[in-house]
C-alpha positions, 0 to 999 in steps of 0.5 A, spaced: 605 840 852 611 841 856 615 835 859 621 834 863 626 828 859 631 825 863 636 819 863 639 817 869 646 812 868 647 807 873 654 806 874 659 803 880 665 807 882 669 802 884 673 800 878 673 807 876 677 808 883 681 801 883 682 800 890 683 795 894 680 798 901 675 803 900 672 797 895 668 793 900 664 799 901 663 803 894 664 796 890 656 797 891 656 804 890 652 808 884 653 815 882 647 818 877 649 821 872 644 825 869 643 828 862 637 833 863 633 837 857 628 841 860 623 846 857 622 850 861 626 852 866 650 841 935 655 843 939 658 842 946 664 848 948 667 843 952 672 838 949 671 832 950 676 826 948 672 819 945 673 813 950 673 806 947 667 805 943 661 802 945 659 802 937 660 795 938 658 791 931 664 795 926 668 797 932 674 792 929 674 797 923 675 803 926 683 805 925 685 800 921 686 804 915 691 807 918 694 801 921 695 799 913 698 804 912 705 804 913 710 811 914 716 812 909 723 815 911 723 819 904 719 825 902 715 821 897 709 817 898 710 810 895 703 806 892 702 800 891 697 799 884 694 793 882 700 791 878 704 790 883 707 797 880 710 802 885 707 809 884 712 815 887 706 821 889 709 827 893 705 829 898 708 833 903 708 839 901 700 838 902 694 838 907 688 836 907 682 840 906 674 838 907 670 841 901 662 837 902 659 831 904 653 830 900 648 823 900 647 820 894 641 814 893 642 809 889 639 802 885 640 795 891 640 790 886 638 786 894 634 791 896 627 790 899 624 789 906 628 787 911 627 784 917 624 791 921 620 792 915 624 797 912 624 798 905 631 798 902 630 798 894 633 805 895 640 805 898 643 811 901 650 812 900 655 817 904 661 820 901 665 826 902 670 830 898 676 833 901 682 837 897 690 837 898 693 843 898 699 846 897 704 849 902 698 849 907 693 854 903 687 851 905 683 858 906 684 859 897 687 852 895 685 854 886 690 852 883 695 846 884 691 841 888 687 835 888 680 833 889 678 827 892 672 822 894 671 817 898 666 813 903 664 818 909 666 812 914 673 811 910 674 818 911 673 819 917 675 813 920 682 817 918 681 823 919 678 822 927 684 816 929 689 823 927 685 827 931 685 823 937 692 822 936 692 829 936 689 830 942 692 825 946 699 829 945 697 835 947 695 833 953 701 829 954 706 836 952 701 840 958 702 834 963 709 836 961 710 842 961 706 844 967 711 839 971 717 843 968 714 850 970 713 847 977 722 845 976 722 851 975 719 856 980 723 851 985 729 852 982 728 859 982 726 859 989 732 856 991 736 860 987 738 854 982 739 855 975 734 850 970 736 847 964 729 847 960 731 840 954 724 841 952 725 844 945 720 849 945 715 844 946 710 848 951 712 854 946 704 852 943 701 850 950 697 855 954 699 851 961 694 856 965 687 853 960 690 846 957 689 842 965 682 844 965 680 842 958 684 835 958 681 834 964 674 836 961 677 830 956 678 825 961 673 826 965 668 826 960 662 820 961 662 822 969 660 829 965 654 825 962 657 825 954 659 821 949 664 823 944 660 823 937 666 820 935 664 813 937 658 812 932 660 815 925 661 807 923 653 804 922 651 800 928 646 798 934 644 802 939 638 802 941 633 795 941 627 794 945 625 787 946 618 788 948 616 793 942 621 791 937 623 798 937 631 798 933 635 804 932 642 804 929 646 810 929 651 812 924 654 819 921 650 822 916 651 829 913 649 836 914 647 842 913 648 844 905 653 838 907 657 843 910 657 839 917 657 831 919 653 829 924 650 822 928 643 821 926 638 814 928 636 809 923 631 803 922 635 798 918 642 795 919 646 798 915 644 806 916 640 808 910 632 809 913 633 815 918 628 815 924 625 822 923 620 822 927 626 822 933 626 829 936 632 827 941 637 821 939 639 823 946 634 818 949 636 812 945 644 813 946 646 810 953 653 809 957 656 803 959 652 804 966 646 804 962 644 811 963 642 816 957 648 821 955 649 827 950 653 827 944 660 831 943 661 834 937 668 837 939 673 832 936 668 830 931 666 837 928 675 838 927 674 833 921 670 838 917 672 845 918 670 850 914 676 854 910 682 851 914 686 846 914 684 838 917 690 835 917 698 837 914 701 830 910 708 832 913 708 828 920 709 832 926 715 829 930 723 830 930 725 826 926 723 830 920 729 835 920 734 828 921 738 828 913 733 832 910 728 826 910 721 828 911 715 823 913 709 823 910 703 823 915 698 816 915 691 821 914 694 823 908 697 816 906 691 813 908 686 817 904 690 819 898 690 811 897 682 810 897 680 817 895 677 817 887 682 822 885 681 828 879 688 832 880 691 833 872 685 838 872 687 842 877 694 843 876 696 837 881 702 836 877 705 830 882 700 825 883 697 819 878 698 823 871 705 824 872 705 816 873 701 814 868 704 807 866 704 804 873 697 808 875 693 807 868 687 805 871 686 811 875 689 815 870 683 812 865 678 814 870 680 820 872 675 824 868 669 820 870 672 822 877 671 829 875 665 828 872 662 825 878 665 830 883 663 836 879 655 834 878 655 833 887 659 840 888 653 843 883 647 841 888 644 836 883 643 832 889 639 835 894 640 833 902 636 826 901 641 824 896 635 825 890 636 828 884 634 835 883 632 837 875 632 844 874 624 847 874 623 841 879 625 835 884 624 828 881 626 821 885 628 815 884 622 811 886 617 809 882 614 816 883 614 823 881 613 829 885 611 835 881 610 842 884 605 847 884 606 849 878 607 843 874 600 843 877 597 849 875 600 848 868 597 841 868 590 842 871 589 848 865 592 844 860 587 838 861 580 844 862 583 847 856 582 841 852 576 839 854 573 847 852 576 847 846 573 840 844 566 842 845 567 849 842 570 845 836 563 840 837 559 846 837 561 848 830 561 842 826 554 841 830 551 849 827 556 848 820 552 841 818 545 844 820 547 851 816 549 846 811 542 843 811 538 848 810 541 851 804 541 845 801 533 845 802 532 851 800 537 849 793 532 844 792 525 848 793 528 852 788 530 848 782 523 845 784 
């Protein structure tokens, strides 16, 4: 008889990443760890820029990681742990790389029904992985780096407040420098000279594409879109009082957990998706009350694939003053949330060089490395089950078998019931032949 053993470990991650922001969403986190022994083996081409969100019910949360966050005039990142210690960590030779999203169902303690009948026994829980590489070599990043996983919403909350900034700049250096090539031309139309004090700034900006591409931006809800960007934290969007119908949108991955995109949920905290919705358009609506449709355009640069998310040097002039150099607030934001696995790659500036005032992680790191590593070997599929080689099991109090599980089991049980009355049969034909030779034996003797 073959069977498949597993032992599924429930563990909360928090205390294995010690942090103090971060833990109010994975302090009910849990990663399953499996040991197994088996038998036998969307987008628009128009850029368009979020406006205020009117993803209302986190909305306050939105950004305030790197509201904390706190840039230093020194090339080093100063973290604070839970003993009141300073940890000195050098990020600003490095930039961020996305590696996956992957989801992750897990055990709730307070599970149940809700109040929309959903079933919550089974929580989903969404992180992402993300690298820091060196000297900006995004593209290869195998050596010198660090892994890192957080919560889906606490990294993208970082990482889209710093493309939103990006943006805003760049539209800000286009106005700009379409106004100095118009100083320009007049200048020269009148024979006078023009002292460009611009730096080189719009030696980056395309003036004859830039114009059209902020003004997409700007103009973007008169367009009838809205920007994904506003609905990555979980929140209501839809509700019909007459049918009770209630959607909830929020970020969830894709894609192999190679994209992250807006899906519809049935219960407030975006676990239960709505598969049954075609078009999510439908339920999403602009302050006017009027369906729109979503643009990916600034959310899909926070999950591009093979290049750099975001560097940690900050980009602005004061970094050539006194050799100091600023460490951007993405890279601050994330390093101090993020579950690190670094000594294992070579990440010779991070948690094991301080381990006296880091300990906690530091002591942790492997766990975290474990658990990285079983999420990039695919042993979680894209519903956030587990996945046993020869075969897929859940977390429910049901097991899905396969086709040949099937074939094995159905074989096995009419096997078994032939050879039982196969075996029937012969103790039957041994007891009489055994009776007739004892008959004879007695006619003899007689």
């Amino acid at each position: 008889q073959h069977t498949q053993q597993y032992t599924s470990y429930i563990i909360d991650i928090a205390p294995l990443l010690h942090i103090p922001y971060t833990m109010k969403v994975l302090s009910a986190a849990i990663a399953l760890f499996t040991s197994t022994v088996v038998s036998s083996a969307a987008s628009s081409s128009n850029p368009f820029a979020p406006k205020t969100t009117t993803n209302t019910a986190n909305s306050h949360y939105i950004g305030s990681l790197l509201r904390r966050a706190t840039p230093l005039n020194s090339n080093h990142r100063s973290l604070e742990d839970a003993y009141d210690g300073q940890v000195q960590v050098d990020l600003s030779k490095y930039s961020i790389k996305f590696e996956k999203c992957q989801t992750i169902k897990q055990y709730n303690a307070n599970g149940g029904n809700n109040n929309n009948g959903v079933d919550t026994t089974l929580a989903t829980k969404r992180f992402v992985i993300f690298r820091l590489c060196p000297d900006n070599s995004c593209s290869t990043c195998n050596y010198n780096y660090g892994e890192y996983v957080i919560d889906i919403e606490s990294y993208l909350d970082a990482t889209v407040q710093h493309k939103l900034q990006q943006q805003e700049n760049y539209c800000e250096s286009c106005n700009q420098c379409i106004e100095i090539e118009a100083a320009m031309a007049q200048a020269a139309a009148n024979g006078q000279d023009y002292e460009d004090d611009s730096n080189g700034m719009c030696n980056s900006i395309n003036t004859s594409t830039c114009y059209d591409q902020c003004q997409n931006i700007e103009n973007m809800s008169e367009n009838g879109y809205a920007d994904a960007s506003e609905y990555t934290t979980c929140g209501k969007v839809y509700e019909n009082e007459n049918t009770g119908k209630v959607y909830y949108a929020g970020a969830v991955c894709a894609a192999s957990g190679t994209r992250i995109k807006i899906a519809l949920f049935r219960d407030e905290e975006c676990s239960t998706l709505d598969d049954s919705v075609t078009e999510m358009e439908q339920y999403i609506k602009n302050e006017n009350g009027y369906n729109v449709k979503l643009s990916y355009h600034l959310l899909k640069q926070t999950f591009a694939s093979g290049e750099c998310i975001a560097s940690c040097t900050e980009e602005n002039d004061n970094n050539d003053q006194n050799g100091e150099v600023q460490v951007s607030e993405v890279c601050q934001s994330l390093y101090e949330e993020a579950g690190k696995c670094e000594s294992n790659h070579g990440f010779t500036t991070g948690i094991n060089a301080n381990a006296d005032n880091y300990a906690v992680q530091l002591s942790n790191e492997q766990s975290v490395c474990e658990f990285i590593s079983t999420v990039n070997a695919g042993h979680y599929d894209s519903t956030g089950e587990i996945i046993l080689s020869g075969g897929r099991t859940t977390l429910s109090n049901s097991a899905m078998t396969t086709g040949g599980q099937k074939f094995a089991l159905t074989f096995f049980v009419i096997g078994t019931v032939g050879l039982a009355s196969y075996a029937a049969y012969l103790h039957q034909k041994i007891v009489k032949g055994s009776g007739a030779e004892l008959a004879e034996q007695g006619g003899a003797i007689a």
